[in-house]
C-alpha positions as CSV (number, residue, x, y, z in Angstrom):
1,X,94.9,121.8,82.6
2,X,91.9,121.7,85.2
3,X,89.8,124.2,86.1
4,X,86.2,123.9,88.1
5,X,83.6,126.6,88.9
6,X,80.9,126.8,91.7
7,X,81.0,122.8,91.9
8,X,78.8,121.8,94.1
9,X,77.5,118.3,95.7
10,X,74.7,117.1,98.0
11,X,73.0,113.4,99.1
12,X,69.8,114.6,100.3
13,X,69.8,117.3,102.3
14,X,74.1,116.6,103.0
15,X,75.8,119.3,101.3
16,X,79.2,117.7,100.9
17,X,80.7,120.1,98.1
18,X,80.1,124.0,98.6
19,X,80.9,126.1,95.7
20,X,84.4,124.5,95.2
21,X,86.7,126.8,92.9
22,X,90.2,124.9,91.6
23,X,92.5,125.9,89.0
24,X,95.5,123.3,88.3
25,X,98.2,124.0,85.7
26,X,99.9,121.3,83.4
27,X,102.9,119.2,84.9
28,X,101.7,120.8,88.5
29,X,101.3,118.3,91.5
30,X,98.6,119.6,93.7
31,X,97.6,117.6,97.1
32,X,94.8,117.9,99.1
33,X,94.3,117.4,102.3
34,X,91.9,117.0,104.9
35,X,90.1,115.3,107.4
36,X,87.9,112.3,106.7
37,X,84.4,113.5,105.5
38,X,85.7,116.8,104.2
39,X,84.4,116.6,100.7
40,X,88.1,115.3,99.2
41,X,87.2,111.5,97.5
42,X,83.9,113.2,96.7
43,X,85.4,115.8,94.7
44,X,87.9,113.6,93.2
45,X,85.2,111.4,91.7
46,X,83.9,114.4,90.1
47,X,87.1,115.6,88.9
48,X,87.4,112.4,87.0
49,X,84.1,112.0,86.1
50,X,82.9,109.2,87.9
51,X,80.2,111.7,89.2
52,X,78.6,114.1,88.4
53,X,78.1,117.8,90.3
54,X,74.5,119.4,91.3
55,X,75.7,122.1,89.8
56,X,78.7,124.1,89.0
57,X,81.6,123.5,85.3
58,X,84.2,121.4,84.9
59,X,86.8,122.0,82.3
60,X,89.7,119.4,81.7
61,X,92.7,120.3,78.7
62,X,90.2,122.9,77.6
63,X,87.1,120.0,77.2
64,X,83.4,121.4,78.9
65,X,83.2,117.8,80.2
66,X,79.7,117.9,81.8
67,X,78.1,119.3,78.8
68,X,79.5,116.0,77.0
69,X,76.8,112.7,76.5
70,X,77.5,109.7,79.0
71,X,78.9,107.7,76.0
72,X,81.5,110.7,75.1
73,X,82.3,110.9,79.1
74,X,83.1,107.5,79.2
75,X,85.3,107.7,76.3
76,X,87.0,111.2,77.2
77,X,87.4,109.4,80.7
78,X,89.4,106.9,79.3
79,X,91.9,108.6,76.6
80,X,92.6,112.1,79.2
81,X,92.3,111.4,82.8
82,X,94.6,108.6,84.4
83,X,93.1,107.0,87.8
84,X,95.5,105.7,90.8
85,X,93.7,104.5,94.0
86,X,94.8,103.0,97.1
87,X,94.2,99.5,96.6
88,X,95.3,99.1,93.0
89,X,92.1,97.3,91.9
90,X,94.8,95.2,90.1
91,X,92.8,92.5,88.1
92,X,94.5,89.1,89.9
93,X,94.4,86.6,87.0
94,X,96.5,89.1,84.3
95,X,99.9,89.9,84.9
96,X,101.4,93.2,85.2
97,X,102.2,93.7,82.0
98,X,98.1,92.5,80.6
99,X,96.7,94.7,83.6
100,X,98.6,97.8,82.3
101,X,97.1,97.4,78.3
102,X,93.8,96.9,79.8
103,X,92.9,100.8,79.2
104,X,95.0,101.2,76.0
105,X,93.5,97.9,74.4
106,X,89.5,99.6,75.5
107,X,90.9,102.5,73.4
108,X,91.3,100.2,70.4
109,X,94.8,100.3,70.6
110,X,96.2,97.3,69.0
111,X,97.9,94.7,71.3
112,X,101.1,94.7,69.8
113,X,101.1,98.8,70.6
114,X,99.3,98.7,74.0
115,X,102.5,95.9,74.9
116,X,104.7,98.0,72.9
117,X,104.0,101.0,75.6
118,X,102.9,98.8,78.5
119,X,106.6,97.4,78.6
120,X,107.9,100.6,78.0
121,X,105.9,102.1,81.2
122,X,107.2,98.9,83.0
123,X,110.0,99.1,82.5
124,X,110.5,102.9,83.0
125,X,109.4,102.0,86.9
126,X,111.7,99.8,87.5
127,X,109.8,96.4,86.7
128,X,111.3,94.8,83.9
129,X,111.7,91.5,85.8
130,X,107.9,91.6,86.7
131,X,106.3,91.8,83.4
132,X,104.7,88.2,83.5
133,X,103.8,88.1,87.2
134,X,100.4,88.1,88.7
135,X,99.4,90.6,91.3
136,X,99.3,88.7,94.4
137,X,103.1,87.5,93.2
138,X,104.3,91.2,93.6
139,X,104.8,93.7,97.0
140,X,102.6,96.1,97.7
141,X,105.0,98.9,96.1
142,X,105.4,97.2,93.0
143,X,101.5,96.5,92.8
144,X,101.3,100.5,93.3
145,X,103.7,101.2,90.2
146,X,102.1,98.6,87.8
147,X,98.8,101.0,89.0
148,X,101.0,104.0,87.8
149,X,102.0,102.6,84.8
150,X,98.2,101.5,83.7
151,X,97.0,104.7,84.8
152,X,100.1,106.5,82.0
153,X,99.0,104.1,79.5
154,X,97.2,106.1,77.5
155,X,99.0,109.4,77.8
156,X,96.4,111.2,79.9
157,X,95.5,114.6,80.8
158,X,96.0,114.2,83.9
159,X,96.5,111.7,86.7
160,X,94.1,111.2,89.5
161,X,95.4,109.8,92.8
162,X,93.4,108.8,96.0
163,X,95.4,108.2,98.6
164,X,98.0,106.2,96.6
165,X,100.7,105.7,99.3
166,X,98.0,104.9,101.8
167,X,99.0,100.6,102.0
168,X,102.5,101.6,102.0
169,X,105.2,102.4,105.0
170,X,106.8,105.1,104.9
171,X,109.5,104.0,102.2
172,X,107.7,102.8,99.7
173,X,105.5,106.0,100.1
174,X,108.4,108.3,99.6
175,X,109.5,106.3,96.8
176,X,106.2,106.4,94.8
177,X,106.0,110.3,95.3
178,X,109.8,110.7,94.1
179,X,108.5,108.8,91.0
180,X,105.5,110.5,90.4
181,X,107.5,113.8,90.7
182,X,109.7,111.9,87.9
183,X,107.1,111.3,85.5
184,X,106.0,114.9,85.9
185,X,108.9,116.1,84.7
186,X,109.9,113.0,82.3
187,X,106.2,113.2,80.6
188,X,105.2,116.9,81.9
189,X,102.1,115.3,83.9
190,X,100.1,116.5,85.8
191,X,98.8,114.7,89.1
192,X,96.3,115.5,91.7
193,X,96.3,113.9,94.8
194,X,94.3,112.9,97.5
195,X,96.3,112.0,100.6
196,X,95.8,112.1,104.9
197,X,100.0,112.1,104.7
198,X,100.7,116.0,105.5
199,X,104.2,115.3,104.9
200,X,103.7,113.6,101.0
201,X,101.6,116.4,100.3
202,X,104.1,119.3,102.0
203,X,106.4,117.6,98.9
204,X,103.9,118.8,95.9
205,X,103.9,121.9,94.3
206,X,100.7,123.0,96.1
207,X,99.0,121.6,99.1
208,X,95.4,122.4,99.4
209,X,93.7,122.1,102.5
210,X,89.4,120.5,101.8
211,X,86.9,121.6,105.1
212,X,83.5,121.5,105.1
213,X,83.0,121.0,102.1
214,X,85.0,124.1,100.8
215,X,88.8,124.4,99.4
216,X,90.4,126.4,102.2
C-alpha cells in the first residue's frame, strides 16, 4: 500500500530524516515509536504529503506521488490518504455529522451522499445520538471518533494517525485502538500510527522503532 525509498529530510544543516526505507501492506497497522525529535511527525507529514522530502520516492496504492503537480497532490491527498491528529482540529461551529462531509463534499461529492456516508461512518462508531452536536458539546473520545469517521469519509488509502490517543486516558485510548483495529478488518484499512504509548503500539501488527532520524 506504502512503500518509500532513500527519503530523506533536512532544515538547514539539521538532518532529521536519514535514508528512511518503509514498506507497509494493505489492512496492516504499523506504529512507530520514538522519542521526541526522532524524525516520527516529520516523516508522517511526508507520508501524507503535507511535505515534501530532499530527496528520496514515495509510492502510495501504486501512485509515484512526488512526481505528481501541487494541484494533483492536493487532490490525490484528499480522495487516498485519511488524516487523524491528536487534537481533532474539529471545526467548532459544524456539528459532527457537517465536520465529517467536510472532505467528501471538497471531493464534489454531493451533500445528500457525503450525509448519506457521513451518518453511516457515525453511526458505525457508535454516535448516532451525536450527529447534530457541536464539538465542544462532545468528550474528548467521541471528538476522537467523529475525527475517525472524517478521516474514512472518503474511502482512503490509507489512514494517517499522529498521536491519536494522546488527549485520552487510558480507556478511551484502548477503546479508539480496538476500533481502529475494527475498521481494519470491517473496511480492510490500513493505518499508520504515530504514538509515545509503547503499549498501543505493542497492539499493532508491527511496531517500528524511529532514532536519529533512521527506522531502527
Amino acid at each position: 500500500m506504502l512503500s518509500t525509498k532513500n527519503i530523506k529530510k533536512s532544515y538547514g544543516d539539521l538532518q532529521i530524516l536519514k535514508d528512511v526505507n518503509l514498506a507497509i501492506r494493505r489492512s496492516e497497522i504499523v506504529s512507530i515509536v520514538g522519542a521526541s525529535g526522532a524524525g516520527k511527525s516529520t516523516l508522517l507529514h511526508i507520508l501524507g504529503t503535507l511535505a515534501q522530502p530532499d530527496s528520496g520516492e514515495l509510492l502510495i496504492d501504486g501512485v509515484d506521488v512526488l512526481s505528481l503537480s501541487s494541484s494533483k497532490i492536493a487532490d490525490f491527498r484528499n480522495r487516498k490518504i485519511g488524516f487523524i491528529f491528536q487534537f481533532h482540529h474539529l471545526l467548532p461551529e459544524f456539528s459532527a455529522l457537517e465536520n465529517v462531509c467536510i472532505p467528501s463534499w471538497i471531493a464534489g461529492e454531493s451533500k445528500k451522499e457525503a450525509t448519506r456516508k457521513a451518518t453511516a461512518l457515525l453511526e458505525h462508531l457508535q454516535l448516532k445520538d451525536r450527529l447534530e452536536h457541536k464539538p465542544s458539546e462532545l468528550s474528548g473520545g467521541e471528538q476522537q471518533r467523529v475525527a475517525i469517521a472524517r478521516a474514512l469519509i472518503n474511502s482512503p488509502a490509507i489512514v494517517l494517525a499522529d498521536e491519536p490517543t494522546g488527549n485520552l486516558d487510558s480507556q478511551n485510548s484502548s477503546a479508539i485502538f480496538n476500533m481502529i483495529n475494527d475498521l481494519r478488518h470491517e473496511f480492510k484499512q490500513t493505518f499508520v500510527l504515530v504514538t509515545h504509548n509503547e503499549e498501543l503500539a505493542a497492539l499493532s501488527d508491527r511496531s517500528l522503532r524511529m532514532q536519529d532520524g533512521q527506522l531502527i
